[in-house]
Residue frames relative to the residue before (quaternion, step in Angstrom):
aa qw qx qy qz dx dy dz
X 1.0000 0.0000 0.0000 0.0000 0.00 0.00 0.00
X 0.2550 -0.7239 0.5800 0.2728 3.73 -0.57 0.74
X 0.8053 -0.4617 0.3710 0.0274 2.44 -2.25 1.57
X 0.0734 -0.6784 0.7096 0.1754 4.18 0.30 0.74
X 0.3201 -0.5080 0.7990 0.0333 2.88 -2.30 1.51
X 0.4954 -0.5303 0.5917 0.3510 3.24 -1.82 0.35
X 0.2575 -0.7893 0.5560 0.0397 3.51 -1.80 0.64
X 0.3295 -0.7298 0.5572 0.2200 3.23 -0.57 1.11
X 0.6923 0.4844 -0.3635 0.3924 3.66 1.33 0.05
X 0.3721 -0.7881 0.4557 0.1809 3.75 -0.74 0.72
X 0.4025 -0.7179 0.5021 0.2653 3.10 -0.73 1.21
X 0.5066 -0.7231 0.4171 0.2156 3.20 -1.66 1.00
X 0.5068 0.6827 -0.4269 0.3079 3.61 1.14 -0.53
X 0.7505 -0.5597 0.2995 -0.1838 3.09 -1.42 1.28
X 0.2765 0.8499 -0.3946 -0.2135 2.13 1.25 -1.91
X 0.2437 0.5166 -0.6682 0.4768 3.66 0.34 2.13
X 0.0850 -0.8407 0.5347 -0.0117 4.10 0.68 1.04
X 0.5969 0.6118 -0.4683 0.2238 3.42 -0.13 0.45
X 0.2896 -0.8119 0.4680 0.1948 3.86 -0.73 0.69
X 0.1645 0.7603 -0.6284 0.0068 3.33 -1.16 0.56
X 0.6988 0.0378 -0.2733 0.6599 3.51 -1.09 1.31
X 0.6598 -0.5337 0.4165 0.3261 3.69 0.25 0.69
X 0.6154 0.6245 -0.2524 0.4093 3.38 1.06 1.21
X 0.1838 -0.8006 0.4055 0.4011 3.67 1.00 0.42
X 0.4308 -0.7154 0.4809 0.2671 3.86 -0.98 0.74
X 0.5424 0.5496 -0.4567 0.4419 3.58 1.25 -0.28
X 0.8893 0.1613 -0.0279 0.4271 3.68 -0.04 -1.58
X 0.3164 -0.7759 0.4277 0.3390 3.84 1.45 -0.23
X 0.4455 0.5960 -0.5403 0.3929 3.47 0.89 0.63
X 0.6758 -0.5155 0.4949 0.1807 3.51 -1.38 1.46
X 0.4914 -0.5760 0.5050 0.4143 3.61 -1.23 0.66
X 0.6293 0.3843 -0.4832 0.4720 3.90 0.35 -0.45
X 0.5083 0.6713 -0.4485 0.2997 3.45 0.44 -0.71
X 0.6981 0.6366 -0.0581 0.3227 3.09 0.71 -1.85
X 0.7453 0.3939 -0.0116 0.5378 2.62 0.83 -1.77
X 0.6087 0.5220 -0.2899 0.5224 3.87 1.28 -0.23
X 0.4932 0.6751 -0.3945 0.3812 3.90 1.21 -0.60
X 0.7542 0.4151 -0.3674 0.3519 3.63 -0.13 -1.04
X 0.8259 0.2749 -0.1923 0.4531 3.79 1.02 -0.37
X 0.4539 0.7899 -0.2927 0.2905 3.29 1.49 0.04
X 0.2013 -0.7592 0.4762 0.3954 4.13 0.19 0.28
X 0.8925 -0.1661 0.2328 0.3487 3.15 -1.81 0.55
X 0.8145 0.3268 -0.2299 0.4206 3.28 -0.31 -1.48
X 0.6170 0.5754 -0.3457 0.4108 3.42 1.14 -0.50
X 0.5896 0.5096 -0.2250 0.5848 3.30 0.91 -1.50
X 0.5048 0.6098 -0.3302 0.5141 3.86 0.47 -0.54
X 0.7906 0.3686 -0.1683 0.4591 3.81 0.22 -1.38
X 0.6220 0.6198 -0.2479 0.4092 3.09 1.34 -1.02
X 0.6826 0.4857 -0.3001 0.4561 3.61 0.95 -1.29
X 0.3779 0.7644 -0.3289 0.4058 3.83 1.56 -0.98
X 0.8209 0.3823 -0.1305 0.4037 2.99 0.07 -1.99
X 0.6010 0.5525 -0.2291 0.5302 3.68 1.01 -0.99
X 0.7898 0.2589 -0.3792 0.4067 3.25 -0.02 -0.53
X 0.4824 0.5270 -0.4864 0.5029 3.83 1.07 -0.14
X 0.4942 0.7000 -0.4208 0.2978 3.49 0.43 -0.66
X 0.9113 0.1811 0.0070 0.3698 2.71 0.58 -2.06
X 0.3850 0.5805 -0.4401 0.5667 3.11 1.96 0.55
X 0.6669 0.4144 -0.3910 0.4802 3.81 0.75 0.10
C-alpha cells in the first residue's frame, strides 16, 4: 500500500458525498479522482482541484 505524504495542498471535498453522472455533487471530483487524492503529489492534486472546480462551475 503506498506510503501517504503530507500536502501543502487542500483537499476539495465538502463533505456533501454523493455521486451523480459519476461525479460527487459536493467537490466535482470523479470517483478515480477521489479515490487517487490521498497518494497523489501536489502538482497532481493541483490539476485535480482545476478540473473540479470547472465542473462545478458548469
Amino acid at each position: 500500500m503506498p506510503e501517504l505524504a503530507a500536502s501543502a495542498v487542500a483537499s476539495p471535498c465538502r463533505n456533501i458525498c454523493r455521486l451523480k453522472r459519476g461525479l460527487c455533487t459536493g467537490c466535482g471530483r470523479t470517483m478515480e479522482e477521489i479515490a487517487a487524492w490521498p497518494t497523489a503529489p501536489d502538482a497532481v492534486k493541483l490539476a485535480i482541484r482545476a478540473r473540479a472546480a470547472g465542473r462545478i462551475r458548469a
